[in-house]
Residue frames as a rotation matrix with the C-alpha (Angstrom) as fourth column:
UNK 1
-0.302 -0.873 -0.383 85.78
-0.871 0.416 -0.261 105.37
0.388 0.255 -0.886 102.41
UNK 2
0.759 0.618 0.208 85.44
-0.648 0.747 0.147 101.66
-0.064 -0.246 0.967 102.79
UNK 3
0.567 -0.672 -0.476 87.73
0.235 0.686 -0.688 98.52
0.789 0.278 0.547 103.53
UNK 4
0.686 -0.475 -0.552 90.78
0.714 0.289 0.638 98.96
-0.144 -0.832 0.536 105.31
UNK 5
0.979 -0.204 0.021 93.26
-0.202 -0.976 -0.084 101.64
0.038 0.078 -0.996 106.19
UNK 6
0.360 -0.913 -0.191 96.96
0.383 0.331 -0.863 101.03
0.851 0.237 0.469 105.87
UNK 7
0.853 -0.494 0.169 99.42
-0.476 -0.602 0.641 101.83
-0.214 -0.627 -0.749 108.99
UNK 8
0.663 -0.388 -0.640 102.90
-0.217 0.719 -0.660 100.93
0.716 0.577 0.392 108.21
UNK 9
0.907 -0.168 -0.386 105.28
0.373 0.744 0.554 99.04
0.194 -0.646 0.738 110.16
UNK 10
0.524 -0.852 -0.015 108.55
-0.802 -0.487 -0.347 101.04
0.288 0.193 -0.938 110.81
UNK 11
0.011 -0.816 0.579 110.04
-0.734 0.386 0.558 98.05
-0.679 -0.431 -0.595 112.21
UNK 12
-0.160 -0.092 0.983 109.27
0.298 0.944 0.137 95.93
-0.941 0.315 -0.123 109.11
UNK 13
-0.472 -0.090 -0.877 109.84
-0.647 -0.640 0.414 96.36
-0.598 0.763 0.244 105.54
UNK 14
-0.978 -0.130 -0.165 107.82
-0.197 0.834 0.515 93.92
0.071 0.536 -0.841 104.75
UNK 15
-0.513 0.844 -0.158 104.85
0.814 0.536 0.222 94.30
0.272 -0.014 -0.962 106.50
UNK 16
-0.949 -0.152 0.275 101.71
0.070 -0.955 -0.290 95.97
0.306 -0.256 0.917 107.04
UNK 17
-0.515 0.820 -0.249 98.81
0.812 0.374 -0.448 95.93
-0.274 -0.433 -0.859 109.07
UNK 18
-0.576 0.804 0.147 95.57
0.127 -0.089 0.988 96.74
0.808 0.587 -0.050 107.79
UNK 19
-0.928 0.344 -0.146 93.34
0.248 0.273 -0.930 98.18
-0.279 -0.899 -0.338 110.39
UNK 20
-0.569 0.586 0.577 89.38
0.763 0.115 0.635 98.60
0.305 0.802 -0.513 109.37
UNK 21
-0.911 -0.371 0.179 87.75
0.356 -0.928 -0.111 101.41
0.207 -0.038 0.978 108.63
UNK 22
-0.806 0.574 -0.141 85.19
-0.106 -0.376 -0.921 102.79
-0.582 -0.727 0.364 110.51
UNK 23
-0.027 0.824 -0.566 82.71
-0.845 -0.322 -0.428 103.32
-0.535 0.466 0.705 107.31
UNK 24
-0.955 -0.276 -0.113 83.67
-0.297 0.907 0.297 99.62
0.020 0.317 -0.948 106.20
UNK 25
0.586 0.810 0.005 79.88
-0.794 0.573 0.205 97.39
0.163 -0.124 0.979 105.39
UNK 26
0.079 -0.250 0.965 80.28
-0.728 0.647 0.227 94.18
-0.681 -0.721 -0.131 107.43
UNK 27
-0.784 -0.545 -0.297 81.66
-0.618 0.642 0.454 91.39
-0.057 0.540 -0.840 105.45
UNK 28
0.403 0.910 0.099 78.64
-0.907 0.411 -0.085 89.51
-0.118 -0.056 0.991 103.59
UNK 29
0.252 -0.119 -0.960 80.73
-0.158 0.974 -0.162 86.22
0.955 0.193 0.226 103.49
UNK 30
0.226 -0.273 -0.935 81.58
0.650 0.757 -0.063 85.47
0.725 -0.594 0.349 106.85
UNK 31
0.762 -0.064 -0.644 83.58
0.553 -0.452 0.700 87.43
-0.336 -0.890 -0.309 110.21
UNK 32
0.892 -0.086 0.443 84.92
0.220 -0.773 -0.595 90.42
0.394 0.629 -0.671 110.22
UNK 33
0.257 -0.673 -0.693 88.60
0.961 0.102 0.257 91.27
-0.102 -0.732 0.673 111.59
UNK 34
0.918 0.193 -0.346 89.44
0.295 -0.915 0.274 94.66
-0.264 -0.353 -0.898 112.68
UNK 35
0.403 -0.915 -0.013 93.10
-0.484 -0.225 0.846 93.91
-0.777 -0.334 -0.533 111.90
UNK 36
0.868 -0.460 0.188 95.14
0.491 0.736 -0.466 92.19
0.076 0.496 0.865 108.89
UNK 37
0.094 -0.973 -0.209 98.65
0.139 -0.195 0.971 91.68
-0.986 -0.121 0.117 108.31
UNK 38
0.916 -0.232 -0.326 99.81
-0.322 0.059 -0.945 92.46
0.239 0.971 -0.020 104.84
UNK 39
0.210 -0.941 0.264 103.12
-0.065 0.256 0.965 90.56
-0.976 -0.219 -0.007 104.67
UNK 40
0.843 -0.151 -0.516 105.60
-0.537 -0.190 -0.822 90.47
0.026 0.970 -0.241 101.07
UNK 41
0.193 -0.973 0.131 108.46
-0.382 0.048 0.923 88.53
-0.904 -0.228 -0.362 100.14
UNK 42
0.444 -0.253 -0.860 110.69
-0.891 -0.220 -0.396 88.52
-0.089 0.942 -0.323 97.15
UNK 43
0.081 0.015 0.997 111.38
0.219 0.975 -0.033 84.81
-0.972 0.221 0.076 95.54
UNK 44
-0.551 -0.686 0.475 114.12
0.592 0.080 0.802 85.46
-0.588 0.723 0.362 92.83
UNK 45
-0.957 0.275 0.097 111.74
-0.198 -0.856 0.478 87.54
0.214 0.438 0.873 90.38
UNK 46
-0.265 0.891 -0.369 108.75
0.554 0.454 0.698 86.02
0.789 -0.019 -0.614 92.05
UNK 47
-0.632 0.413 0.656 106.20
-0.755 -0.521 -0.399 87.77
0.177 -0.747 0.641 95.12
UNK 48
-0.618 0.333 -0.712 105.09
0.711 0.622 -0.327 85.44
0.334 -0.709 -0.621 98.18
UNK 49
-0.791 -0.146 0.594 102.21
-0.293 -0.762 -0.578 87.40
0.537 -0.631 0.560 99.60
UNK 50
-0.645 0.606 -0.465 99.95
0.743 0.639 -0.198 86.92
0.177 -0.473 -0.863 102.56
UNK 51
-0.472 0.583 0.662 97.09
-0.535 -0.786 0.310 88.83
0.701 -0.208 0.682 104.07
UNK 52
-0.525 0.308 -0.794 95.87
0.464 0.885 0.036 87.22
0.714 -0.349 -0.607 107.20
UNK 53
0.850 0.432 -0.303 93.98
0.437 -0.255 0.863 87.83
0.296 -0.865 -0.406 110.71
UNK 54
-0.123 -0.955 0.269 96.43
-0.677 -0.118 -0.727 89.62
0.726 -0.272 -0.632 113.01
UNK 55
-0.126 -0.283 0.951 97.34
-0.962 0.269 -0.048 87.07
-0.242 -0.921 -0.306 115.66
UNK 56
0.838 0.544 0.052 96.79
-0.465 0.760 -0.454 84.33
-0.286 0.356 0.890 113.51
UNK 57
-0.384 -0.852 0.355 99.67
-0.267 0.470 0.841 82.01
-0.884 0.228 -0.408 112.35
UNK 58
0.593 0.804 -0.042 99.31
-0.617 0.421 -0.665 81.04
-0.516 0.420 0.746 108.97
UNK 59
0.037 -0.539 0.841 100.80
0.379 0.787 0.487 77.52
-0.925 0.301 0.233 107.74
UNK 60
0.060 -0.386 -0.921 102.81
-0.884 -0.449 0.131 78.52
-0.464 0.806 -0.368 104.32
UNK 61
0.888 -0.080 0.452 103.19
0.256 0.904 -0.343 75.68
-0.381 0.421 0.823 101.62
UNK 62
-0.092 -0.992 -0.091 106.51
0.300 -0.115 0.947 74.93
-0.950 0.059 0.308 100.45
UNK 63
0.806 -0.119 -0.580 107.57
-0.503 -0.654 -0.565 77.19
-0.312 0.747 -0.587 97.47
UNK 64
0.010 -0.920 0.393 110.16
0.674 0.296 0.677 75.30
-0.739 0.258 0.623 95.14
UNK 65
0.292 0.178 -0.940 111.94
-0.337 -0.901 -0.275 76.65
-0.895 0.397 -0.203 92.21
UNK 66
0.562 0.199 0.803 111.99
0.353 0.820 -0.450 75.65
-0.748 0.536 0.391 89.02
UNK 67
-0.428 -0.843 -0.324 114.70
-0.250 -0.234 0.939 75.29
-0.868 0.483 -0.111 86.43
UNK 68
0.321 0.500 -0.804 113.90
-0.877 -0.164 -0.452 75.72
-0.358 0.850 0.386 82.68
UNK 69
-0.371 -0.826 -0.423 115.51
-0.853 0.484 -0.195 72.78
0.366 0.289 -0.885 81.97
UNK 70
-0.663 0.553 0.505 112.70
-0.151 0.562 -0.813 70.58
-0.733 -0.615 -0.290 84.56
UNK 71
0.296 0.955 0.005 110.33
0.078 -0.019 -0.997 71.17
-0.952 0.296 -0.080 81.84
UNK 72
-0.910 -0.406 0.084 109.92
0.097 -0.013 0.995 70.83
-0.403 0.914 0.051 77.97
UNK 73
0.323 0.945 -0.051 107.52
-0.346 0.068 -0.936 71.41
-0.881 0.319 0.349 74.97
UNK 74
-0.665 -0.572 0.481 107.48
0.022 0.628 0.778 69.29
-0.747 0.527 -0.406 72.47
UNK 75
-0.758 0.592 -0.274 105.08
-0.451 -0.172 0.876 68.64
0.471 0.787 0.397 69.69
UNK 76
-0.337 0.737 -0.586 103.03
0.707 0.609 0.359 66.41
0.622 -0.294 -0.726 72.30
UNK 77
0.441 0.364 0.821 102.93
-0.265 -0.821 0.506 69.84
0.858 -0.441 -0.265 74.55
UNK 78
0.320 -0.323 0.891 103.70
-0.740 -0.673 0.022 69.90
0.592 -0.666 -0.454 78.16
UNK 79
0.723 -0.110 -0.683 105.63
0.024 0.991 -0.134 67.31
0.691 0.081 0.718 79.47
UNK 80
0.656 -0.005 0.755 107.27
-0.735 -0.235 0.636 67.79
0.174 -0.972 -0.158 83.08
């Protein structure tokens, strides 16, 4: 087995940390973290997910939502 093992969070339905697995090859792009968070959230029929370091903070961009109406096609094509 390789990668990362799942443990879930009972105190969060949302998240889950990712802890790596012993037979894992070392990460040929860069540093390896023994830990991620898996994190979900639901966004009207949309999915927000992260996957980070644990102890890391990571800065979300704002998420808007868009009304069908914001947007048209015409014969010139997309047109915001």
């Amino acid at each position: 087995m390789t990668g990362y093992i799942a443990e879930v969070n009972i105190n969060s339905s949302n998240s889950i940390t990712l802890k790596k697995s012993a037979s894992s090859p070392k990460n040929p792009f860069g540093q390896d973290f023994d830990e991620l968070v898996f994190q979900s959230t639901e966004i009207g029929s949309g999915l927000f997910v992260s996957i980070a370091p644990k102890g890391v903070v990571s800065t979300n961009k704002p998420v808007y939502q868009c009304r069908s109406q914001d947007f048209s096609m015409g014969e010139e094509g997309y047109n915001p």
